[in-house]
N, C-alpha and C positions, 0 to 999 in steps of 0.2 A: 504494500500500500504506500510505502513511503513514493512512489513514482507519481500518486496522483497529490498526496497529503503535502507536498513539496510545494503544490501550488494556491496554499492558503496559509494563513495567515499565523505565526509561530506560537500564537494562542491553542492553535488548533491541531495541533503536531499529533496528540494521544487521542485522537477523536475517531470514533468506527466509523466507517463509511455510510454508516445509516446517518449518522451524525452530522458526517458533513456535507448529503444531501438535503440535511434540514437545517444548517446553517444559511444566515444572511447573506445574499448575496457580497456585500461589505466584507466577508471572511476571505474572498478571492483577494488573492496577492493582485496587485494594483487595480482594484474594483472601489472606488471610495468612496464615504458615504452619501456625498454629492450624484455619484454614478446611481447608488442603489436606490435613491430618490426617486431620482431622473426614469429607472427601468420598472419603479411602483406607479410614480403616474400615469407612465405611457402602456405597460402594459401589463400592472396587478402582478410584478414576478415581485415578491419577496424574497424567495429561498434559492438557495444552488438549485436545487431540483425542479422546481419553477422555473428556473434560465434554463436547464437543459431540457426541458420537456414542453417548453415555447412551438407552438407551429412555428412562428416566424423563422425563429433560431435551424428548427429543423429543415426548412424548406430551403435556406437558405444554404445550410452544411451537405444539403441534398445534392441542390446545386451547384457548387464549389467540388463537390466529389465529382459527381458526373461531368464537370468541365476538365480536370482533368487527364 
């Protein structure tokens, strides 16, 4: 886990994976809390798990896959 856990925030180093798709999005290393504002307004994601399970997010990493 340490491969994904790298990428949040040193608070959150001993946290399960369940944990850190329930963490704020603000726990992502350079995510801040100005950003996690910004992605409540516009599209009600509070949580890691919420950013990754966005259609937006998806359609878009859909598309960047199959381009290339």
């Amino acid at each position: 886990m340490a491969g994904i856990a790298d990428k949040f925030d040193k608070a959150y180093a001993d946290k399960s994976i369940e944990e850190l798709a329930d963490a704020p999005v603000a726990a992502l290393k350079g995510v801040s809390d100005g950003d996690a504002e910004k992605l409540k307004a516009a599209f009600n994601i509070t949580t890691v798990r919420d950013l990754g399970t966005n259609k937006y997010f998806l359609w878009a990493q859909a598309a960047a896959t199959l381009a290339q």
